[in-house]
C-alpha positions as CSV (number, residue, x, y, z in Angstrom):
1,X,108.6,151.9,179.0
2,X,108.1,154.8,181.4
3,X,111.2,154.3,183.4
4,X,113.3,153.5,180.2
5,X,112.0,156.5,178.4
6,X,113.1,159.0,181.2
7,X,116.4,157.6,181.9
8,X,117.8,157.6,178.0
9,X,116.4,161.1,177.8
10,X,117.9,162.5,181.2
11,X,121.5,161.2,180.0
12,X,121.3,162.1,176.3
13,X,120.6,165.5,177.3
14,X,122.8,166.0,179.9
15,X,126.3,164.3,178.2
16,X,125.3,165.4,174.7
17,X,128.7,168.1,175.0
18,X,130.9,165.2,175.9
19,X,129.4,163.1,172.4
20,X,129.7,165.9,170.3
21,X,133.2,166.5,171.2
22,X,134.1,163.2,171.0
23,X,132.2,162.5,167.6
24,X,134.7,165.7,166.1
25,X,137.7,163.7,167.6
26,X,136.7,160.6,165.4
27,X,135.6,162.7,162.7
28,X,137.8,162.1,158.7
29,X,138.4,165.9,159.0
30,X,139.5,166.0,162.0
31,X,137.8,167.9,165.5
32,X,139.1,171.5,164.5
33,X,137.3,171.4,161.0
34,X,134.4,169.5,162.2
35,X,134.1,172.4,164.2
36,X,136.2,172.1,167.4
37,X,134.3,173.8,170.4
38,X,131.8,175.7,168.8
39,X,128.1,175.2,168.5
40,X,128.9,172.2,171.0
41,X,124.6,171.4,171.2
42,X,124.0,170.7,166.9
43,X,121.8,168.2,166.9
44,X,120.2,167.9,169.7
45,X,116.6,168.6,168.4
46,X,117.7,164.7,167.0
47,X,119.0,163.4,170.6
48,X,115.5,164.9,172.3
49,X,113.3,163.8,169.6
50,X,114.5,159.5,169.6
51,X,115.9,159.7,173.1
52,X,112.9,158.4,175.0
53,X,111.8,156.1,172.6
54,X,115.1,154.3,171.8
55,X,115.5,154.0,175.7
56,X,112.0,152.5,175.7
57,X,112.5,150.2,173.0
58,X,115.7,148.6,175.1
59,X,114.4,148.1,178.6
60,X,111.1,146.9,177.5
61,X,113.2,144.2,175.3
62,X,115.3,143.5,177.9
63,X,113.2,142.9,180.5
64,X,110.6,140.4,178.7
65,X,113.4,138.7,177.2
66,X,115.1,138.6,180.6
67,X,112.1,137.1,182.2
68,X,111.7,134.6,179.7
69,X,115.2,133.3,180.1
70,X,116.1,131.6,183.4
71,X,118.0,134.1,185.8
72,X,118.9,134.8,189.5
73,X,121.9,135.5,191.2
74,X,121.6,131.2,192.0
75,X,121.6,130.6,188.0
76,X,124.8,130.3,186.4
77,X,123.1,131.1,183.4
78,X,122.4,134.2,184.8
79,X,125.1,136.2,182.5
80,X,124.3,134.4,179.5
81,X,121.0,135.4,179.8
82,X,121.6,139.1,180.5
83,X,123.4,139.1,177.1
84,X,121.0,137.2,175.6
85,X,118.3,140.2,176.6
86,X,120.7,143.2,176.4
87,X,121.7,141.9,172.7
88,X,118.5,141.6,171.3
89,X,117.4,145.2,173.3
90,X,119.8,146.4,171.2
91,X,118.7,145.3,167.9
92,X,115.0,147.0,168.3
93,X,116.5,149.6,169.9
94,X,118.6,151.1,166.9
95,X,116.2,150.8,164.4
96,X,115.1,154.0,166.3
97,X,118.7,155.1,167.4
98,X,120.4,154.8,163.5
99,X,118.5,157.3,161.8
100,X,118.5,159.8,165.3
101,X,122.3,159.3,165.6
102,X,122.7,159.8,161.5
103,X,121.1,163.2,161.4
104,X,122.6,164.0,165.0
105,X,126.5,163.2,163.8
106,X,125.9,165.2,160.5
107,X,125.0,168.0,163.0
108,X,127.4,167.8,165.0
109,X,130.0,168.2,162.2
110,X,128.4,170.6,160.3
111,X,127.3,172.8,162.9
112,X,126.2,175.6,160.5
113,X,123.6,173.2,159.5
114,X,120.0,173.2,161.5
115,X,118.7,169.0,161.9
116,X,115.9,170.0,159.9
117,X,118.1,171.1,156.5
118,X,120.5,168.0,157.2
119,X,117.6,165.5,157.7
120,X,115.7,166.8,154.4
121,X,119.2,166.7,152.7
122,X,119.7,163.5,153.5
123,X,115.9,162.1,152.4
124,X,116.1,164.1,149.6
125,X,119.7,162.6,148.6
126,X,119.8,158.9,149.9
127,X,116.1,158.7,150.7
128,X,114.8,156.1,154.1
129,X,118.1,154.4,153.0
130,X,120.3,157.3,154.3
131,X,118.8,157.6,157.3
132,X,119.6,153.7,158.5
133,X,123.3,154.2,157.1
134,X,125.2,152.6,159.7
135,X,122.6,150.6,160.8
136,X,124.9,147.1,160.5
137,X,127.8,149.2,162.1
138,X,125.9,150.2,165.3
139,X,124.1,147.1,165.8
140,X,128.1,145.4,165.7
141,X,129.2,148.4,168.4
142,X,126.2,147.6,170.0
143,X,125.7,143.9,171.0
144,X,129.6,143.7,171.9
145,X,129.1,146.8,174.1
146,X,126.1,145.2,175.7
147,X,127.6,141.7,175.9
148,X,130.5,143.7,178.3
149,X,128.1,146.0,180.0
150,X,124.8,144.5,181.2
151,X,126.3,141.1,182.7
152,X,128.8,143.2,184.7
153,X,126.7,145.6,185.7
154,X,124.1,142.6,186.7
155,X,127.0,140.8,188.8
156,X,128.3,143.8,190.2
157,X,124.6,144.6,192.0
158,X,124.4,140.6,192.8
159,X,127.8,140.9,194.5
160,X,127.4,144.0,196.1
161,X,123.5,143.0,197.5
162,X,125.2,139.8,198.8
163,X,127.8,141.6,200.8
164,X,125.5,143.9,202.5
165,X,122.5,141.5,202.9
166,X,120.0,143.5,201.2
167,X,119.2,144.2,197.6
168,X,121.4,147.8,196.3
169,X,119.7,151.0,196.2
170,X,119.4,152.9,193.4
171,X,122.8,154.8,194.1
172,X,124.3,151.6,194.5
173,X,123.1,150.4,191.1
174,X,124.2,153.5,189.3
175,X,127.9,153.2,191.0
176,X,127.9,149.5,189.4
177,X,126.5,151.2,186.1
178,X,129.2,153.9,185.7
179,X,131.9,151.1,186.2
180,X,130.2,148.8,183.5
181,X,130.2,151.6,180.9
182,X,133.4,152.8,181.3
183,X,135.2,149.4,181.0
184,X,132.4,148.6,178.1
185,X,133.1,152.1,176.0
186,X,137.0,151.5,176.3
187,X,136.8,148.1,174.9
188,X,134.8,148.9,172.0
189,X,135.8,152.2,170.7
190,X,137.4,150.7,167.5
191,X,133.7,149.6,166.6
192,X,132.7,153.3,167.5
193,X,135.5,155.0,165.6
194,X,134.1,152.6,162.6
195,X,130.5,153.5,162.8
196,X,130.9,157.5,163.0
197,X,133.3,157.0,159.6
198,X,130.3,155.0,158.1
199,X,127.7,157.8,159.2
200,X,129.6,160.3,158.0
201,X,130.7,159.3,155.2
202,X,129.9,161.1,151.2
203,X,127.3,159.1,149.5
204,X,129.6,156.5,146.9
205,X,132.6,156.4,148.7
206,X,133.8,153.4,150.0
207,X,133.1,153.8,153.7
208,X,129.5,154.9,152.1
209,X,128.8,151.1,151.6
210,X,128.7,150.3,155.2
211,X,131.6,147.4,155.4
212,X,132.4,147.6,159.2
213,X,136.1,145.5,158.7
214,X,136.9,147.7,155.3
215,X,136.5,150.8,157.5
216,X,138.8,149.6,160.6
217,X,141.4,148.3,158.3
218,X,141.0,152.3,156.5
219,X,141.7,153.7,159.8
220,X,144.6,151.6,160.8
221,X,146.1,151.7,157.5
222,X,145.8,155.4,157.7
223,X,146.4,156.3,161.6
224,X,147.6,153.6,163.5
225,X,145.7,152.5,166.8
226,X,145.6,156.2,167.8
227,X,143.0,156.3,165.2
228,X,140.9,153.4,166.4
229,X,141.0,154.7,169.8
230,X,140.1,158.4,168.7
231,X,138.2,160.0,171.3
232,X,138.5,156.9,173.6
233,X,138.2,159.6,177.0
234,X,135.6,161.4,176.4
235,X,133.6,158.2,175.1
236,X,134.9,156.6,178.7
237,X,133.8,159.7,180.3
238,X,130.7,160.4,178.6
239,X,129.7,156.4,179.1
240,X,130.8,156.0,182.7
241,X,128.7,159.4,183.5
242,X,126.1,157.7,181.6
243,X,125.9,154.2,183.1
244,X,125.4,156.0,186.5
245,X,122.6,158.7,185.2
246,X,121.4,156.1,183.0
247,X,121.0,153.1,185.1
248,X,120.6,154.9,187.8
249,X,117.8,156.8,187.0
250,X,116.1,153.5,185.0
251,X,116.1,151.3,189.0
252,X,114.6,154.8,190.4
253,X,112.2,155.4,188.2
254,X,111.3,152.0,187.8
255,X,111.1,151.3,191.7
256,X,108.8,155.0,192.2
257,X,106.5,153.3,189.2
258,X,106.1,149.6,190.7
C-alpha cells in the first residue's frame, strides 16, 4: 500500500504538465481554446488528493492476485497471470481514478475554474453519477493498457535478471518500466482520445452517454486517425517518464519497506 501510494503520487505530480497539455490536444475545442499553455497545473488539488490512493488500490490488487495465480520466470503462465492481476488492479483502481480524473480534465480545460467550483458544479448538475462519467471508458483504456504493459515490463526484468545472473535493481526495473509505457500509451491512445471526449463531454449530448465505439467512430468520422492519435507524444512521453518514476520508485520503496 505504502510503496504503491508513493510511487502514483511522485509521478502524478511530477508529469502532471505533460497530461494537461496532452488532455488540451485531445480536447473537442481544440488545445488553444482549452487553454493552450496557460495555467498548465488546473487540477492538481484533484491529481494530489486520489494519487496515492489510486496507486494503492492497484499494487495491492496486483500483488495478491499475482500471488494467488501461479508465476515465475519458469511458468509459462507467467504473462497470463500478470494480466490477469494488472487487469483486475485496474478495475478497483479507477473507481478511485474516474471521479479524480473527471474533475481534473474539467480543470484542465477550463483553467479559470478552481477544482472545488468544477467538482460542486458537477455534483450539483449530474450528481455521484457525474463524477464516475467515463468510468466504462477508462476501465476499456485501462485493462488493454495493462494487458501491454505489465507482462512486458515483467519479462523484460526476467530477461534482463537472467542475462546478468542476479535479480535487476531498481534502476534496472524502472529502464524496463519506461520502455513498457511507452509502447503501451502508443498502442492505446485511440481508447484515451475516447475517454477524455466522454469526460468532457456537455451533459445530454451524445458522447455524454458514455458509448466508447460511438465516440471513436465521432472522432474518425470527424478527424481522421490524426484525431485518434491526438496527443499520442506527449502521452508516449508523459507514460515512458512515468513507467520509469512510477515503477521505479514502486521496487525502491517496496525493497526499503520489506
Amino acid at each position: 500500500l505504502k510503496a504503491g501510494g508513493v510511487a502514483g503520487v511522485f509521478v502524478d505530480l511530477i508529469l502532471f504538465p505533460l497530461d494537461t497539455v496532452k488532455t488540451r490536444l485531445q480536447s473537442p475545442q481544440g488545445f488553444r481554446k482549452a487553454g493552450g499553455f496557460r495555467g498548465i497545473y488546473a487540477g492538481v488539488p484533484s491529481t494530489a488528493i486520489g494519487s496515492f490512493p489510486n496507486a494503492a488500490a492497484f499494487f495491492i490488487t496486483y500483488e495478491n492476485v499475482k500471488s494467488l495465480l501461479p508465476h515465475g520466470s519458469s511458468s509459462y503462465l507467467s504473462p497470463a497471470t500478470h494480466m490477469v492481476a494488472a487487469s483486475l488492479g485496474e478495475v478497483v483502481a479507477c473507481l478511485i481514478r474516474v471521479p479524480s480524473e473527471v474533475v481534473k480534465q474539467r480543470a484542465q480545460v477550463s483553467p479559470s475554474s478552481s477544482t472545488l467550483r468544477i467538482l460542486s458544479h458537477t455534483l450539483y448538475h449530474e450528481g455521484i453519477q457525474g463524477l464516475y462519467r467515463g468510468y466504462k471508458s477508462t476501465v476499456l483504456r485501462e485493462i488493454p493498457f495493462s494487458l501491454v504493459q505489465f507482462p512486458l515490463w515483467e519479462s523484460l526484468k526476467d530477461l534482463w535478471s537472467w542475462k546478468q545472473g542476479h535479480v535487476v535493481d531498481s534502476w534496472q526495473s524502472a529502464v524496463c518500466g519506461a520502455f513498457a509505457g511507452g509502447f503501451a500509451a502508443a498502442v492505446t491512445t485511440p481508447l484515451d482520445v475516447a475517454k477524455t471526449r466522454i469526460m468532457l463531454a456537455k451533459a445530454g449530448s451524445s458522447n455524454a452517454r458514455g458509448n466508447v465505439l460511438a465516440a471513436l467512430g465521432g472522432i474518425w468520422r470527424t478527424q481522421g486517425l490524426s484525431g485518434l492519435f491526438a496527443g499520442v507524444v506527449p502521452r508516449m512521453a508523459a507514460i515512458s517518464l512515468g513507467g520509469f518514476i512510477f515503477l521505479g520508485t514502486y521496487e525502491k520503496t517496496r525493497q526499503l519497506l520489506l
